[in-house]
C-alpha positions as CSV (number, residue, x, y, z in Angstrom):
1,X,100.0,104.9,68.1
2,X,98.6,108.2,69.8
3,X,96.5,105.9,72.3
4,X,99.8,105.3,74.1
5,X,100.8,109.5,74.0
6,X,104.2,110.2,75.6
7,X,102.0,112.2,78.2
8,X,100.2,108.6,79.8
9,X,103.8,107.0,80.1
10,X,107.2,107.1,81.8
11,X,109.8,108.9,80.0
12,X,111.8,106.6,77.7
13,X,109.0,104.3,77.9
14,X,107.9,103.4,74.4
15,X,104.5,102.4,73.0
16,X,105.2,99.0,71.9
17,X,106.6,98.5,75.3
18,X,103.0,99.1,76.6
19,X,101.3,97.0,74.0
20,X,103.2,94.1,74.8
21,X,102.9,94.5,78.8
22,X,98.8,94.8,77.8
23,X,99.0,92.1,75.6
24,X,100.0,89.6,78.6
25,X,96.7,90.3,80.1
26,X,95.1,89.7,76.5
27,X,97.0,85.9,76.9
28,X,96.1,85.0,80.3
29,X,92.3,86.0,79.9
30,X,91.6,83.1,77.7
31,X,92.8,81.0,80.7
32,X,90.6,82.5,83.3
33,X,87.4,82.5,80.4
34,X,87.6,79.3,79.0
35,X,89.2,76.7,81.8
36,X,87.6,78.9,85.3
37,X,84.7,80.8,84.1
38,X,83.1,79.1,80.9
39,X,83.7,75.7,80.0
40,X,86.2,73.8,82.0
41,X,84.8,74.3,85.3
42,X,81.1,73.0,84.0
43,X,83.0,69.9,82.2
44,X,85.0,69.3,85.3
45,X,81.8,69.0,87.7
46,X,79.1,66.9,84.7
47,X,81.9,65.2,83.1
48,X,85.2,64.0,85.3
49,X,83.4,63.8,88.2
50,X,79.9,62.8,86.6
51,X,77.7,65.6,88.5
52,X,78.5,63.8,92.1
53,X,76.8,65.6,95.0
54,X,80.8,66.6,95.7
55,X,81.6,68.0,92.6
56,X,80.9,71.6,93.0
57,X,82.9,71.6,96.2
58,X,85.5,69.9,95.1
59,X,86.0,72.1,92.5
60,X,86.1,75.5,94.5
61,X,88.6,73.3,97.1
62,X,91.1,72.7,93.9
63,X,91.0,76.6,93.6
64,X,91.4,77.0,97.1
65,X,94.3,75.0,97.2
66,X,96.0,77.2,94.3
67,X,95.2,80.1,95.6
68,X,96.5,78.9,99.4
69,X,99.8,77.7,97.1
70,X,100.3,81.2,95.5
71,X,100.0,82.9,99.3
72,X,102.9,80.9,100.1
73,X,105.1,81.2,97.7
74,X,103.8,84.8,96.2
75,X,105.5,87.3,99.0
76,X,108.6,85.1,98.9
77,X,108.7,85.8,94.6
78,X,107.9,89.2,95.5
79,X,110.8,90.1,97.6
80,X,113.3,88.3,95.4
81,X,112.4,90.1,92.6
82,X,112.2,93.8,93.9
83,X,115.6,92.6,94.9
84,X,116.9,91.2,92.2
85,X,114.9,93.5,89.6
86,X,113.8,89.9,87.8
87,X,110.0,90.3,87.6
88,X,110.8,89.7,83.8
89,X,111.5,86.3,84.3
90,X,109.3,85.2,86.9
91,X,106.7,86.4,84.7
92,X,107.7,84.1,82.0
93,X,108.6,81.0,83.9
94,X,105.0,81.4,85.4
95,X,103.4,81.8,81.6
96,X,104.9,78.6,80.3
97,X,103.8,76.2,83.5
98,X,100.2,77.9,83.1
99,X,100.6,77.4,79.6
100,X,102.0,73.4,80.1
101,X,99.3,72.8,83.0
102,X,96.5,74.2,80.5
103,X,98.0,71.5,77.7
104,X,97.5,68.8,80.3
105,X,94.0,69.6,80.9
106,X,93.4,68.3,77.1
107,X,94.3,65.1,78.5
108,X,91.4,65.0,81.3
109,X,88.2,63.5,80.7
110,X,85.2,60.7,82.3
111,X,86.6,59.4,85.9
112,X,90.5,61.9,85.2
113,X,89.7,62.9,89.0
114,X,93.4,63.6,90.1
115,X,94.9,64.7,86.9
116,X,92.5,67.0,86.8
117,X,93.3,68.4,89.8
118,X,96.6,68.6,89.4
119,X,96.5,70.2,86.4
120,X,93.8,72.9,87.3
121,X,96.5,73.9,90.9
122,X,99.5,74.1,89.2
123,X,97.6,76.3,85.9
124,X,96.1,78.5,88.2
125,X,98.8,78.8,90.8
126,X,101.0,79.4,87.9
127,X,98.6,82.6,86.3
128,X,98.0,84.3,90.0
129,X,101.7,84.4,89.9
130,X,102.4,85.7,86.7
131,X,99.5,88.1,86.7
132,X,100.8,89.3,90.3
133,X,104.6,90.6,88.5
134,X,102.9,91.9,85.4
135,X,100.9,94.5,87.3
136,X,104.1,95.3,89.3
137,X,105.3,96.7,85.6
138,X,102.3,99.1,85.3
139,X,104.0,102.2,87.6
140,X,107.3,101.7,86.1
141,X,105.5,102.2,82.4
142,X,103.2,104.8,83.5
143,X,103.0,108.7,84.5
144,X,101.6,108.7,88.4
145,X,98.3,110.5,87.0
146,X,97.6,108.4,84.1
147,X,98.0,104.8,85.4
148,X,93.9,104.6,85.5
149,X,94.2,105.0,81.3
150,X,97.0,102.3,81.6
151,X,95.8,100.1,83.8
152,X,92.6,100.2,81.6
153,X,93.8,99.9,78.9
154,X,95.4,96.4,79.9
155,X,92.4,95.4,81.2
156,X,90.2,96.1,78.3
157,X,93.0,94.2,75.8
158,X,93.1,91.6,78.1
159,X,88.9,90.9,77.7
160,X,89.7,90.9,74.0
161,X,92.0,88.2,74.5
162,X,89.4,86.1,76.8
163,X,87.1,87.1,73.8
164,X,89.3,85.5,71.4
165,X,89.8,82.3,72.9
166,X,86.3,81.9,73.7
167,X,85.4,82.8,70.3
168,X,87.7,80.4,68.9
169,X,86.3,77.9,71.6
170,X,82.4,78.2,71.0
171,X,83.3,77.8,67.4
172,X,84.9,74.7,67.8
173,X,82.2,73.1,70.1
174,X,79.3,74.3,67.5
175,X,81.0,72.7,65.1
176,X,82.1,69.3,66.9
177,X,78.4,69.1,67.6
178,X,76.8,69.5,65.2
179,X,78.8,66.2,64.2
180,X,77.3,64.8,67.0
181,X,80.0,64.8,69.5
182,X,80.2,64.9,73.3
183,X,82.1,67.3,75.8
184,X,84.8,65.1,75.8
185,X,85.4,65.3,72.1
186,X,85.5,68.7,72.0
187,X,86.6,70.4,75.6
188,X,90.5,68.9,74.9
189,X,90.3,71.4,71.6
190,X,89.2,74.3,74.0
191,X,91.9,73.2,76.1
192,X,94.9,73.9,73.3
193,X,93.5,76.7,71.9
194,X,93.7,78.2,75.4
195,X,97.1,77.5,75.5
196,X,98.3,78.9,72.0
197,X,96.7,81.8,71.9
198,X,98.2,82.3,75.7
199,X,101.8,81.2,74.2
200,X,101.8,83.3,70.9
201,X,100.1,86.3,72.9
202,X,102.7,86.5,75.8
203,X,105.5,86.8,73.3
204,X,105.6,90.1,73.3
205,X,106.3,90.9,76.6
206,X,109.3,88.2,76.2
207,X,110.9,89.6,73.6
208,X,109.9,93.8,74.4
209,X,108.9,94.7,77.6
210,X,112.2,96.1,79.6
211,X,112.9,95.9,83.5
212,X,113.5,99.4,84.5
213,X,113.8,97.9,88.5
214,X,117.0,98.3,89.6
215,X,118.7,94.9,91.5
216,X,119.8,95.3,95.1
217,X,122.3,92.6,95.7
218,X,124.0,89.5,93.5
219,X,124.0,87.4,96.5
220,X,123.8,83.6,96.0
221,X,120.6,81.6,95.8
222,X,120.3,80.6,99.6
223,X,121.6,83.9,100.9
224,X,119.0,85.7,98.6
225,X,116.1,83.5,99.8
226,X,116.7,84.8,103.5
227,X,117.5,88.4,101.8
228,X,113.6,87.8,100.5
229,X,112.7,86.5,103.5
230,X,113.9,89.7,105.7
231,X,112.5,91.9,103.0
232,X,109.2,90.4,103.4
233,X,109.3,90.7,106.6
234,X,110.3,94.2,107.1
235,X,107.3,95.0,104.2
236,X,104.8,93.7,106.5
237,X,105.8,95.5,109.4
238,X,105.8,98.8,107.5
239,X,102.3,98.5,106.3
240,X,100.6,99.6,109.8
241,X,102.7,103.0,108.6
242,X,100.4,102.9,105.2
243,X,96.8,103.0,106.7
244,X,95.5,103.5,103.0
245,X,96.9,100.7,101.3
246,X,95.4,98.5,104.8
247,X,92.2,100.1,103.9
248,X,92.4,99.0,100.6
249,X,93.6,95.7,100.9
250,X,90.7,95.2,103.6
251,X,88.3,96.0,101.1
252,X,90.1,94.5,98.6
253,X,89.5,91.1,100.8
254,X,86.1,91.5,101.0
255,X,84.7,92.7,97.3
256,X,87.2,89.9,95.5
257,X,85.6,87.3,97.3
258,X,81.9,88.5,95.2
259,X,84.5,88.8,92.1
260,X,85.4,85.8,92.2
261,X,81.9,83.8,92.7
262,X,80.6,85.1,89.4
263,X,84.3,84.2,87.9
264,X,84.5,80.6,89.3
265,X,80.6,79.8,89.4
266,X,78.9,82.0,86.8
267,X,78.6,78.9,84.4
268,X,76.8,76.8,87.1
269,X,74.4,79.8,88.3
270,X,73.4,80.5,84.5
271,X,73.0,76.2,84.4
272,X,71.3,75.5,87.5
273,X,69.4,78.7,88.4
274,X,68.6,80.2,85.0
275,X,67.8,76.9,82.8
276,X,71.1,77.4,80.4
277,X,72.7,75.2,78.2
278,X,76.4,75.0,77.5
279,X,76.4,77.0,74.2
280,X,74.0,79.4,76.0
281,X,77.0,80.3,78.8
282,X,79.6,80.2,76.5
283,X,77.5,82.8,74.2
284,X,76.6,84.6,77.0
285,X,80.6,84.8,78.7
286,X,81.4,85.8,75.5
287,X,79.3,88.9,75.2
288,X,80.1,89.7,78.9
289,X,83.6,89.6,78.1
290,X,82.6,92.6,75.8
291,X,81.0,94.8,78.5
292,X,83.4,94.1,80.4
293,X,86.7,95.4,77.7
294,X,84.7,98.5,77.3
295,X,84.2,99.2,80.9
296,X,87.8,98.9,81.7
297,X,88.7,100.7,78.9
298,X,86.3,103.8,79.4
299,X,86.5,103.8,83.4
300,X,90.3,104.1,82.7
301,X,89.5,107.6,81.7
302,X,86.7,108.4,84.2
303,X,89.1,106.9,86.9
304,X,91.9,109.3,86.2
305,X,89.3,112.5,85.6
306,X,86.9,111.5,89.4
307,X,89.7,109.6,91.1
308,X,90.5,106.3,92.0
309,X,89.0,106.1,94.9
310,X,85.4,107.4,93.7
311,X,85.6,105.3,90.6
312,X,86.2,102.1,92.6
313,X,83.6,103.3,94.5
314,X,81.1,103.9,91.3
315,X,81.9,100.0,90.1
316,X,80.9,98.3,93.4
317,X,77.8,100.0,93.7
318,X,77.1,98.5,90.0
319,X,78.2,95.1,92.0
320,X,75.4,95.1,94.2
321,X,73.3,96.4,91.7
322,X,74.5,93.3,89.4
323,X,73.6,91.1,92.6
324,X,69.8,92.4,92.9
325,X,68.8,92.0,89.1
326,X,70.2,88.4,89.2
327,X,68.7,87.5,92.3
328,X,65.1,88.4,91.1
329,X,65.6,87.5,87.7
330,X,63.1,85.0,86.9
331,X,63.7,85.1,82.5
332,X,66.7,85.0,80.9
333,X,66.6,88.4,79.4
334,X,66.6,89.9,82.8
335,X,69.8,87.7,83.9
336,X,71.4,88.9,80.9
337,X,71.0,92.6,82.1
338,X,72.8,91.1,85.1
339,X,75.0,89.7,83.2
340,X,76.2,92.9,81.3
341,X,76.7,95.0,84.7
342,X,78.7,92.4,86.0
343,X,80.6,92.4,82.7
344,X,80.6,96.6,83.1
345,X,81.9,96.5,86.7
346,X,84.7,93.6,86.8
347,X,87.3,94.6,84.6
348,X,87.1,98.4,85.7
349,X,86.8,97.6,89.6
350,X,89.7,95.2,89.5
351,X,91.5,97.9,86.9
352,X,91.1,100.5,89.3
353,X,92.3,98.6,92.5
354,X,95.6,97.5,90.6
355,X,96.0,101.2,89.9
356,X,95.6,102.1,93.7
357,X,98.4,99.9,94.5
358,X,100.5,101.4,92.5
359,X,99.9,105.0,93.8
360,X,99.9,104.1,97.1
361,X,102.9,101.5,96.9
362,X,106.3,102.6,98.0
363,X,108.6,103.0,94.9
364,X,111.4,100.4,96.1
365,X,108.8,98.1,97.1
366,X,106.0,97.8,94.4
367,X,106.8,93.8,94.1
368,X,106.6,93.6,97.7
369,X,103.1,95.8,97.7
370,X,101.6,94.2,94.7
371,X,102.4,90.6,96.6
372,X,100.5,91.6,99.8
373,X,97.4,92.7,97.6
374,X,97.2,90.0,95.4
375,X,97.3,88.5,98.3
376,X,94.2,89.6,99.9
377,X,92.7,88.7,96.6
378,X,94.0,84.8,97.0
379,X,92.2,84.5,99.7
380,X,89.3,86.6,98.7
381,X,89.1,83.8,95.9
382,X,88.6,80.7,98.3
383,X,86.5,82.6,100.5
384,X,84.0,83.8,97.8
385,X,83.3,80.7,96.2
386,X,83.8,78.2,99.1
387,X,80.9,80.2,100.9
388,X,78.9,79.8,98.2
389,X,79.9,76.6,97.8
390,X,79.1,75.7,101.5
391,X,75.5,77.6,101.0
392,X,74.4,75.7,98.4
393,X,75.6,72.5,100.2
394,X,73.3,73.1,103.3
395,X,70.7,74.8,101.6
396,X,70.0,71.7,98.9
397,X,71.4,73.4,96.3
398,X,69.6,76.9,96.8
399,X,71.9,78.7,94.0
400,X,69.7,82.2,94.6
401,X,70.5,82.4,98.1
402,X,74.0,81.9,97.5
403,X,73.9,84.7,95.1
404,X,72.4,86.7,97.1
405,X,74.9,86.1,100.3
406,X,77.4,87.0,97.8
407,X,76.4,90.8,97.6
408,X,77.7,91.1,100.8
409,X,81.0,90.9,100.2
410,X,80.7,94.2,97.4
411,X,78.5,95.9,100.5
412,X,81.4,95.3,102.9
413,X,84.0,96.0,100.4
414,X,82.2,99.4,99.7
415,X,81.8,100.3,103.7
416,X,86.1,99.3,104.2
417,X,86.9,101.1,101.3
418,X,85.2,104.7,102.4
419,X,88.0,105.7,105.0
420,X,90.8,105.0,102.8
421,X,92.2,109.4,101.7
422,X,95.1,109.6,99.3
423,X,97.4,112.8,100.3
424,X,97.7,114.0,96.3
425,X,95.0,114.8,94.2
426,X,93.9,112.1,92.3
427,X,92.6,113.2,88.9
């Protein structure tokens, strides 16, 4: 196992220990692939709501309203765990509603309006959570100047999960029709294999990954809530102390919002704008998913040799790249080129900004820290797509526009992020 070397990780920290930690963002990837990229969110808009002027809307409004839920309860989770050292848990509890609200999703189908979006809030609520504790493990697992490698390396296992599932999908719906059947034949199947390769994937983690966090009370349930409550509280009036981690939280805000249009709307931009069909997005999604494993993977690396700061940098000035190609794309082939930078710069920008937290994050607080970036990102995600959403409302559907608006939140991401200075060297 030399990838995980004894040099990358904390002392006593064992490389199984980091396999199963990475292997929770190889289960939830599937979820964010197949039900918010690839194929639910396209079934949800031409099938349950059957392609109504509203549907697009609605459906970045139902991830708005998870995202809004997670903000709420998020900080509160946050400080309860970095007090009772229980990120552990949360992080399971979270995987089995994600996995349970996935499972009902099979159920949805012509006219399932509110199941639907039910279902979709409490899955995705339910993953923003769990994903938020898991990346609080990262500095307790890794050495300060390898957490780049580490956080990549998660990253990049975790697109080989989304991979999987996707795979596993696209076979399925080739298959179903080439029998002849509809999307609501075969979008339930894509639903369950979502959910078991999520189930039999976080395992791991359950059964090997160790809490290293220390508790700091046993207090009762009430008495710990208003424990939380003060520790929140005394976490966000420390952070005008921490200039950088406001710096990059700002620009966290801004470049997340562009994230998470092409996450949440790439299906309908490659469907509307570009002339794909379904099998044509999932195909495409699923080679993206591999640009995008080995750009976490290898800007791990580069991240920890040029600094974090300078390779976050590097990946949102591939962003607005991305943004340009697409926009003046006119043939498939070109969008594909899009495509694969897009691929290339998400997993390692978003790899790289969990690692920042965890430099800049205070050691007794890295819950706490994690919970105030994830979030910016929260509401980075309604922004991002409700603005495009709200563009191509009062622009009759003008998807290229909307794309376009969208580079500005990876120009303004770029411009908040250059005053941030880190006190240690980086590399």
């Amino acid at each position: 196992m030399s990838l995980f070397s004894a040099q990358h990780l904390k002392a006593g920290v064992s490389g199984r220990e980091v396999w199963s930690w990475a292997a929770f963002d190889f289960a939830n990837s599937g979820y964010t692939t197949v039900v918010l990229t690839a194929v639910f969110n396209a079934y949800f808009v031409g099938v349950i709501c059957g392609e109504a002027s509203w549907a697009t809307l609605l459906w970045t409004s139902i991830i708005a309203a998870s995202n809004i839920l997670a903000i709420v309860c998020m900080p509160l989770i946050g400080a309860a765990t970095d007090l009772k050292a229980n990120k552990k848990f949360w992080t399971v509890l979270m995987s089995l509603l994600c996995i349970l609200g996935t499972v009902g999703l099979a159920f949805t189908g012509s006219g399932t309006v509110w199941l639907a979006v039910i279902m979709v809030i409490v899955s995705n609520f339910a993953y923003n959570i769990g994903e938020t504790l898991n990346s609080a493990f990262l500095p307790e697992i890794a050495d300060e100047k390898s957490m780049g490698k580490v956080s990549g390396w998660g990253w990049s296992f975790g697109y080989c999960g989304g991979l999987l599932t996707l795979g596993l999908s696209l076979a399925v719906v080739l298959f179903m029709q080439s029998k002849g059947a509809g999307a609501e034949d075969y979008v339930p199947y894509t639903m369950i294999i979502t959910a078991a390769v999520f189930l039999v994937a976080a395992l791991p983690l359950a059964l090997w990954l160790k809490e290293r966090a220390q508790p700091r009370t046993e207090a009762a349930f009430w008495t710990l809530v208003k424990q939380s409550q003060a520790s929140l509280i005394e976490t966000f009036k420390s952070l005008p102390q921490h200039k950088n981690f406001a710096w990059l939280v700002a620009s966290g805000l801004s470049f997340q919002g562009g994230i998470a249009v092409v996450v949440t709307l790439a299906a309908v931009y490659a469907d509307q704008a570009m002339g794909f069909t379904p099998d044509e997005t999932i195909l495409l999604v699923l080679l993206v998913n591999i640009t995008a494993a080995i750009g976490a993977f290898a800007f791990g690396y580069v991240e920890d040799r040029i600094g974090h700061k300078n390779a976050l940098i590097v990946t949102l000035l591939i962003w607005i790249a991305m943004v340009g190609v697409a926009y003046f794309a006119q043939t498939k082939p070109v969008f594909w080129i899009a495509a694969n930078l897009a691929g290339i710069a998400m997993g390692s920008s978003q790899s790289a900004g969990r690692a920042l937290v965890g430099v800049l994050a205070p050691p007794k607080d890295r819950a706490a820290f994690y919970s105030f970036w994830n979030m910016a990102l929260w509401v980075a995600n309604i922004i991002g797509p409700m603005t495009y959403g709200y563009i191509t409302w009062l622009t009759d559907n003008d998807q290229r526009l909307a794309l376009l608006c969208t580079g500005l939140f990876f120009v303004v991401g770029l411009i908040l992020l250059l005053p941030m200075q880190l006190k240690h060297r980086e590399g």
